[in-house]
LUMPA-646868 format. One record per atom (N, C-alpha, C): atom name; x, z, y; residue number from 1. Coordinates in steps of 0.02 Angstrom, whole numbers, plus 50000, padded with zeros to 5 digits. Example, Ala and Ser with C-alpha at 12.3 -4.5 7.8 and 13.67 -1.06 7.14 Angstrom:
<atoms>
<atom 'N'; <50660; 50390; 49716>; 1> <atom 'CA'; <50615; 50390; 49775>; 1> <atom 'C'; <50660; 50390; 49835>; 1> <atom 'N'; <50642; 50354; 49888>; 2> <atom 'CA'; <50684; 50357; 49947>; 2> <atom 'C'; <50645; 50394; 50002>; 2> 
</atoms>
This chain:
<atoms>
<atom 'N'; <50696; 49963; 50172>; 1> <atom 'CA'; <50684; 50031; 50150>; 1> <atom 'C'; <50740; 50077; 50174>; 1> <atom 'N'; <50709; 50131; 50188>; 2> <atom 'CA'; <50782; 50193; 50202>; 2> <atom 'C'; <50825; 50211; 50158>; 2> <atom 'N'; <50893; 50225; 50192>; 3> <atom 'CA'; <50958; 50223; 50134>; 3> <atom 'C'; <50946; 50297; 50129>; 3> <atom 'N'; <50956; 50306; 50050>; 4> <atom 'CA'; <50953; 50370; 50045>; 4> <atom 'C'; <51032; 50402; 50042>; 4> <atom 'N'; <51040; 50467; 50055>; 5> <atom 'CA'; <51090; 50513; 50074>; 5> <atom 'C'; <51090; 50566; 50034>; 5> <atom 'N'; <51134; 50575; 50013>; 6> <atom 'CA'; <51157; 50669; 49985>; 6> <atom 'C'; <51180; 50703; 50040>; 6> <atom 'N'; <51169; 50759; 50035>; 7> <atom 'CA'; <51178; 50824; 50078>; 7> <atom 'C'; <51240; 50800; 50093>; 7> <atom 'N'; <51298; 50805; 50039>; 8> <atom 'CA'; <51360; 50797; 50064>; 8> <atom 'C'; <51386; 50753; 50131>; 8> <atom 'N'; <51351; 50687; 50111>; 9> <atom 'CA'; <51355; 50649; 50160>; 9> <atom 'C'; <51307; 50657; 50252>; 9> <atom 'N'; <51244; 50696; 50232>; 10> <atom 'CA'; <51216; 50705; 50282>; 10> <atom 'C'; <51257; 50756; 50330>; 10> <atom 'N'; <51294; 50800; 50292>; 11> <atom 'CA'; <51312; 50845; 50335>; 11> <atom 'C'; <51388; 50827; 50360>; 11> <atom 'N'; <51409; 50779; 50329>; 12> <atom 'CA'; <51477; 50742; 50351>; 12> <atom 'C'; <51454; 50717; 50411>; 12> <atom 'N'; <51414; 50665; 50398>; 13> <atom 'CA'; <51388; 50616; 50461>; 13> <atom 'C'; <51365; 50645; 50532>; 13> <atom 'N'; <51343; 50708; 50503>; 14> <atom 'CA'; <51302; 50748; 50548>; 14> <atom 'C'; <51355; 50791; 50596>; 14> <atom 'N'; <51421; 50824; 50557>; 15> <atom 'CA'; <51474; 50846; 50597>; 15> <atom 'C'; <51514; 50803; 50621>; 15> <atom 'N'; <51528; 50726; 50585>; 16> <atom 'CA'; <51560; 50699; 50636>; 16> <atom 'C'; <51534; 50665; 50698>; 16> <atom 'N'; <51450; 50636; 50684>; 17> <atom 'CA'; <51425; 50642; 50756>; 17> <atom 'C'; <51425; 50682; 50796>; 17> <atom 'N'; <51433; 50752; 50777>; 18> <atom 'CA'; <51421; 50811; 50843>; 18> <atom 'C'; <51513; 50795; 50875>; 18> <atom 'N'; <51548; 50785; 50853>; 19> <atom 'CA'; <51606; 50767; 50855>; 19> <atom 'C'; <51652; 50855; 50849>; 19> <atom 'N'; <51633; 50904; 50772>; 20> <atom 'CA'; <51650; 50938; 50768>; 20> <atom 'C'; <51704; 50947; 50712>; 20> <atom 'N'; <51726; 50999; 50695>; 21> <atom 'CA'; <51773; 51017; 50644>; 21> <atom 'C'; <51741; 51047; 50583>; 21> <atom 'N'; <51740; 51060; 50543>; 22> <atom 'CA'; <51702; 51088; 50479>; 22> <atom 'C'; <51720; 51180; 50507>; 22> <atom 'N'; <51765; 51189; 50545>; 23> <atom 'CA'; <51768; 51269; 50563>; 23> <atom 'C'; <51709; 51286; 50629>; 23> <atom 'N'; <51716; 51229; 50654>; 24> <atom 'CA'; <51678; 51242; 50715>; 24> <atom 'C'; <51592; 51241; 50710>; 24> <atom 'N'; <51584; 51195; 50656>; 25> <atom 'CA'; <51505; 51172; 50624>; 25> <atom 'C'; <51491; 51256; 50609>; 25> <atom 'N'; <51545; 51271; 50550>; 26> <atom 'CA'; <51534; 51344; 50507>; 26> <atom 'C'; <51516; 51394; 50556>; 26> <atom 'N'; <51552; 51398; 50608>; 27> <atom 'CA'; <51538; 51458; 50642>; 27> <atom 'C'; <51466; 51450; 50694>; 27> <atom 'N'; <51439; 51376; 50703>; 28> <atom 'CA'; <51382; 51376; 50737>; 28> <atom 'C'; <51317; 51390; 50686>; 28> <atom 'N'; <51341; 51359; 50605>; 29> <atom 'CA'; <51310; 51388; 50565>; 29> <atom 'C'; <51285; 51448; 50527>; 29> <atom 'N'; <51337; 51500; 50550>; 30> <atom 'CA'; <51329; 51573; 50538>; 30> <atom 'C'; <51350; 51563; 50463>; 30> <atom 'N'; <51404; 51517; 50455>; 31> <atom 'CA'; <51433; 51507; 50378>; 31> <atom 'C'; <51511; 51502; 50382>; 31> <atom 'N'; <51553; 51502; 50339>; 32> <atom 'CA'; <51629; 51511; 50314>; 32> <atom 'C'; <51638; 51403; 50303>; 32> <atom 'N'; <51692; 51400; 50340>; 33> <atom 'CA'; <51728; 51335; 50326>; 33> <atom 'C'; <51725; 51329; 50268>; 33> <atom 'N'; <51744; 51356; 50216>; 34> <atom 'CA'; <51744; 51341; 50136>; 34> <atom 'C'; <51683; 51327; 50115>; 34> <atom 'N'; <51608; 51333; 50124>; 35> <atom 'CA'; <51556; 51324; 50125>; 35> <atom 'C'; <51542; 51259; 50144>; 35> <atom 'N'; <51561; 51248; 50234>; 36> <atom 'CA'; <51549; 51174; 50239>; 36> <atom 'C'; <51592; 51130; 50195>; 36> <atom 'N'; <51656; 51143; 50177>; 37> <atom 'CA'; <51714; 51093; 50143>; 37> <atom 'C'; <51666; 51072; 50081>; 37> <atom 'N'; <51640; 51112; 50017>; 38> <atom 'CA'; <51625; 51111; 49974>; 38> <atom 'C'; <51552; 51074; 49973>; 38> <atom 'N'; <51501; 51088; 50050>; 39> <atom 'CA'; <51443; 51044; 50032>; 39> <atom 'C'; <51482; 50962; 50056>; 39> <atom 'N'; <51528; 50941; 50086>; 40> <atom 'CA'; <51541; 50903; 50105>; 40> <atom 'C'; <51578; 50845; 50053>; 40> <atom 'N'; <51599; 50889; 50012>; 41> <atom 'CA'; <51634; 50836; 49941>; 41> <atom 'C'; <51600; 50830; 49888>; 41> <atom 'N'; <51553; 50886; 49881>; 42> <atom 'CA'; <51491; 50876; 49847>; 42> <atom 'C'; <51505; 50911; 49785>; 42> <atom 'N'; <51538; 50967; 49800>; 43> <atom 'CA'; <51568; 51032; 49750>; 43> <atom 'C'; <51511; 51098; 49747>; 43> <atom 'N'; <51471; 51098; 49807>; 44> <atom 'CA'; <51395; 51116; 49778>; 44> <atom 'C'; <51351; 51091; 49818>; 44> <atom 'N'; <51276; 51080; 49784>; 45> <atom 'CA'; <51231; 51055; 49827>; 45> <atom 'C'; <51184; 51103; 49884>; 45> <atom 'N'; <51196; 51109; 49938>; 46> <atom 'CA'; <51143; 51127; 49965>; 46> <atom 'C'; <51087; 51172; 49959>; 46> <atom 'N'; <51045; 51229; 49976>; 47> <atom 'CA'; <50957; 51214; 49949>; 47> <atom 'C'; <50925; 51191; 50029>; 47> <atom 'N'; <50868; 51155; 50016>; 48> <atom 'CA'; <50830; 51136; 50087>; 48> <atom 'C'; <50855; 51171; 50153>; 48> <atom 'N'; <50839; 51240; 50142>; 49> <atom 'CA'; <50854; 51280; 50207>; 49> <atom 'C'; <50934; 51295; 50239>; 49> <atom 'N'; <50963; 51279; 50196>; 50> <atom 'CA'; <51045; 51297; 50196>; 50> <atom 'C'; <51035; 51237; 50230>; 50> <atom 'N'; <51040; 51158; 50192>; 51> <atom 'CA'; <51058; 51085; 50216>; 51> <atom 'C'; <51016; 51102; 50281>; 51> <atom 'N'; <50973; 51121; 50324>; 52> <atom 'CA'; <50929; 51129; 50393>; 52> <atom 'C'; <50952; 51152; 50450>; 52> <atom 'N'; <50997; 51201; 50389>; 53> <atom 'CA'; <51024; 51248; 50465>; 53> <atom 'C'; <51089; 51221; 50467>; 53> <atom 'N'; <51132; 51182; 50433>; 54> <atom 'CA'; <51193; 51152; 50449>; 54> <atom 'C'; <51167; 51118; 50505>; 54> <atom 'N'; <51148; 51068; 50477>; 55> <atom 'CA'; <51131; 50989; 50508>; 55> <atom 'C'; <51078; 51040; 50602>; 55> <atom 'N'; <51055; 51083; 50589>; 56> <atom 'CA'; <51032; 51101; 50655>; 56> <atom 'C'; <51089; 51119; 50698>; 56> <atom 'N'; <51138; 51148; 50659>; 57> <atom 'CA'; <51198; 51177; 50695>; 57> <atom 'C'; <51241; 51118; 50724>; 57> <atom 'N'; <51251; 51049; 50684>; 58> <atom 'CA'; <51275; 51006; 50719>; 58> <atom 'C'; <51228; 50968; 50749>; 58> <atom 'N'; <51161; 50975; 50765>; 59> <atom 'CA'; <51121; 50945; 50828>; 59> <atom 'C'; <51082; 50897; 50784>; 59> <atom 'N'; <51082; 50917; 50721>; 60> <atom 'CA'; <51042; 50854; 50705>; 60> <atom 'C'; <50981; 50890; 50647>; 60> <atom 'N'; <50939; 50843; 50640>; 61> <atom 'CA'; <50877; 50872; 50593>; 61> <atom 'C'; <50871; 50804; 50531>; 61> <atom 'N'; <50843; 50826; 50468>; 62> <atom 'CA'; <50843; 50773; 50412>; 62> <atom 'C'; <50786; 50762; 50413>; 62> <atom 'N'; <50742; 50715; 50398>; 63> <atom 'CA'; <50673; 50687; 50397>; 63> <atom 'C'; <50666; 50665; 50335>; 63> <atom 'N'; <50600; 50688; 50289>; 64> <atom 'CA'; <50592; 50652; 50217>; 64> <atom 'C'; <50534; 50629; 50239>; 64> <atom 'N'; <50534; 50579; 50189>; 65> <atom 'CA'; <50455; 50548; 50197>; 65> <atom 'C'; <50472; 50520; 50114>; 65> <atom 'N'; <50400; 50511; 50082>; 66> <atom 'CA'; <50381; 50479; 50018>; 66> <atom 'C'; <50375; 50409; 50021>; 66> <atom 'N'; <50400; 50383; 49974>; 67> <atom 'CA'; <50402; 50303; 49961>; 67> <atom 'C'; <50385; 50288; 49903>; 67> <atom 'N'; <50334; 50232; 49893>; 68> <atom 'CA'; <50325; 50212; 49824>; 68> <atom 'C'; <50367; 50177; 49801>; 68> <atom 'N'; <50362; 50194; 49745>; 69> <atom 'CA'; <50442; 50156; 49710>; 69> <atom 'C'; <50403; 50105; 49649>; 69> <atom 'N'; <50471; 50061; 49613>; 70> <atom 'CA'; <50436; 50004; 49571>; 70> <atom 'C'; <50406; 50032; 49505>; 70> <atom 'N'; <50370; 50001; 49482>; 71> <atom 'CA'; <50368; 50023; 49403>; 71> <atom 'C'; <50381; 49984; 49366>; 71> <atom 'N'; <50438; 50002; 49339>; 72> <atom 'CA'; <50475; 49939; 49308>; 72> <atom 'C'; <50435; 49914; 49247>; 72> <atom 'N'; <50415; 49947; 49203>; 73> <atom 'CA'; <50381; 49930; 49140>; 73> <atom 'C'; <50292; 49933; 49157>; 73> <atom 'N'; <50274; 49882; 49215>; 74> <atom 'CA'; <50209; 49879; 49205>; 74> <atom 'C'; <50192; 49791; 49224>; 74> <atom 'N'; <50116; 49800; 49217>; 75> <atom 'CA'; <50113; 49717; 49235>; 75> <atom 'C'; <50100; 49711; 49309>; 75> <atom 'N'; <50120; 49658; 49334>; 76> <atom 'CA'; <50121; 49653; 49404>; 76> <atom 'C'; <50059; 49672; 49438>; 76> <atom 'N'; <49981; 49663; 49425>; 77> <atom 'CA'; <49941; 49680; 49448>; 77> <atom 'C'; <49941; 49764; 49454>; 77> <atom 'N'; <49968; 49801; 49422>; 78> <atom 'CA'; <49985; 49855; 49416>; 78> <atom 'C'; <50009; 49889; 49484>; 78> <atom 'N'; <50064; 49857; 49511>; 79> <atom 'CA'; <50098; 49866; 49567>; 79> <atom 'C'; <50060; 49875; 49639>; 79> <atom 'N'; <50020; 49807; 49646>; 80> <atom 'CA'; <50003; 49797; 49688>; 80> <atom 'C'; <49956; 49853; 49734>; 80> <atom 'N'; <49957; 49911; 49729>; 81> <atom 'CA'; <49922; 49973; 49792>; 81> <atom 'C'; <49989; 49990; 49806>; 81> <atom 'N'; <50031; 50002; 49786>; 82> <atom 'CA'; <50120; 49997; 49784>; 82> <atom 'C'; <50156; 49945; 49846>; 82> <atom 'N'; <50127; 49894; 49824>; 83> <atom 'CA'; <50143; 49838; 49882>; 83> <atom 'C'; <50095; 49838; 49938>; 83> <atom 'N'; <50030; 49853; 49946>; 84> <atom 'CA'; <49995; 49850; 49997>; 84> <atom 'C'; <50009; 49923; 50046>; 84> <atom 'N'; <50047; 49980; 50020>; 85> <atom 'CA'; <50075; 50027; 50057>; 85> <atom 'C'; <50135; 50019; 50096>; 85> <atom 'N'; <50169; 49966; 50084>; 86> <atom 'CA'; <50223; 49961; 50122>; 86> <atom 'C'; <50212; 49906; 50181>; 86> <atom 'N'; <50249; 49925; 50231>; 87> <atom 'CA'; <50248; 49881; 50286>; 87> <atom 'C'; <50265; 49824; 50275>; 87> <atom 'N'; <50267; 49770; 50338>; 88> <atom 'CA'; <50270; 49698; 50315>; 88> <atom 'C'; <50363; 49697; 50307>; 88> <atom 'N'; <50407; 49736; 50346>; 89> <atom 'CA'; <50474; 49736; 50328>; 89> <atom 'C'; <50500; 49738; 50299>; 89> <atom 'N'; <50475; 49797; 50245>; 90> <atom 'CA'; <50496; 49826; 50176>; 90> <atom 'C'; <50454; 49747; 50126>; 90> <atom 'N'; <50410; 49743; 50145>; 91> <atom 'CA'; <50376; 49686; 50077>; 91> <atom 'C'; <50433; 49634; 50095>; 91> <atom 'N'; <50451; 49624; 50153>; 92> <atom 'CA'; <50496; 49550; 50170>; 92> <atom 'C'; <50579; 49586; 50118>; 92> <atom 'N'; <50600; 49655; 50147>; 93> <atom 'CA'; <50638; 49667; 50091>; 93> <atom 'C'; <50609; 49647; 50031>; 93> <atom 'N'; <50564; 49668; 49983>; 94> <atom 'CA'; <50569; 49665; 49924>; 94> <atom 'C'; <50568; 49602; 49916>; 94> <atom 'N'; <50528; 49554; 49930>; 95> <atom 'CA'; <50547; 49487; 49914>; 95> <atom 'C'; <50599; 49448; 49923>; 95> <atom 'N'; <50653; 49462; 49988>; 96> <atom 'CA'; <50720; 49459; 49985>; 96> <atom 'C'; <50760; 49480; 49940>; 96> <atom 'N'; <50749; 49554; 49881>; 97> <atom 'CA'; <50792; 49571; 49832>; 97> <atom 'C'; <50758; 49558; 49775>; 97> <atom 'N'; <50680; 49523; 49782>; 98> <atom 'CA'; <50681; 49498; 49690>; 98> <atom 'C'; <50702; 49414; 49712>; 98> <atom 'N'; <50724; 49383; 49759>; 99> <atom 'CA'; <50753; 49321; 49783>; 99> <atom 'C'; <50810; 49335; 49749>; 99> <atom 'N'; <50849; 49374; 49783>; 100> <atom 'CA'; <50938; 49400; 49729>; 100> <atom 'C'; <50933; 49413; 49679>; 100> <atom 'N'; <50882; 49446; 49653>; 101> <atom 'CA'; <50883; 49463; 49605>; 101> <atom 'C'; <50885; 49395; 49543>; 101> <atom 'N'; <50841; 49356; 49573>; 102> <atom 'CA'; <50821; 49302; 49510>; 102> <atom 'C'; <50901; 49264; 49514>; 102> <atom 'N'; <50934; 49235; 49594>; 103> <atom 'CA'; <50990; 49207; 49588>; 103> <atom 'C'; <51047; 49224; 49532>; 103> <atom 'N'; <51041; 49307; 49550>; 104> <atom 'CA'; <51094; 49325; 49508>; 104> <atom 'C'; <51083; 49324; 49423>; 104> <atom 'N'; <51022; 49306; 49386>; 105> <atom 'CA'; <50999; 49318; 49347>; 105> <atom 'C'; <50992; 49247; 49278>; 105> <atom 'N'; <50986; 49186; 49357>; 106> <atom 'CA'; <50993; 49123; 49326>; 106> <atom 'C'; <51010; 49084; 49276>; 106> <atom 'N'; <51028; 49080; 49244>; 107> <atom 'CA'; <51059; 49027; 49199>; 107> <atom 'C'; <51114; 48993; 49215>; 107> <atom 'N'; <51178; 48973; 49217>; 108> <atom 'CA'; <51214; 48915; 49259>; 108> <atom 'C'; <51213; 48856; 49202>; 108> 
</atoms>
């Protein structure tokens, strides 16, 4: 499954791949260094269009997509349109982390 990211971090990752400075991002962003500093430590969040035009300014674009997620409090037949939506990678994940999961869960 995809690792999810906060702005903060997207736009970190995103200026240090362009291989820029938080002054140099700001000014391709039509924004103030103190702006990038603050989405970057996570002293404010973002809105959609703000996080777009950073991340465009350092060459990069964010992609969402929807994922079904577990339901923890149901019965397993429940799940299953849940599990038949995910690819065979992600199902090989989940059965790899309810594998850990039970290890760590065991009895000794």
């Amino acid at each position: 499954m995809a690792r999810v990211l906060a702005p903060s971090e997207l736009v970190r990752e995103a200026r240090a791949r362009a291989g820029l400075s938080q002054r140099q991002l700001a000014q391709r962003a039509d924004t103030t260094q103190s702006v990038i500093a603050r989405i970057e430590t996570g002293a404010t969040d973002p809105g959609s269009r703000t996080l777009a035009r950073v991340l465009r300014a350092a060459g990069y674009e964010a992609r969402c997509e929807l994922q079904p997620v577990t339901v923890v409090e149901s019965h397993m037949l429940d799940d299953v349109r849940r599990i038949l939506m995910l690819t065979p990678e992600q199902r090989l994940l989940e059965v790899a982390n309810l594998a850990a999961f039970e290890r760590a869960v065991r009895p000794v």
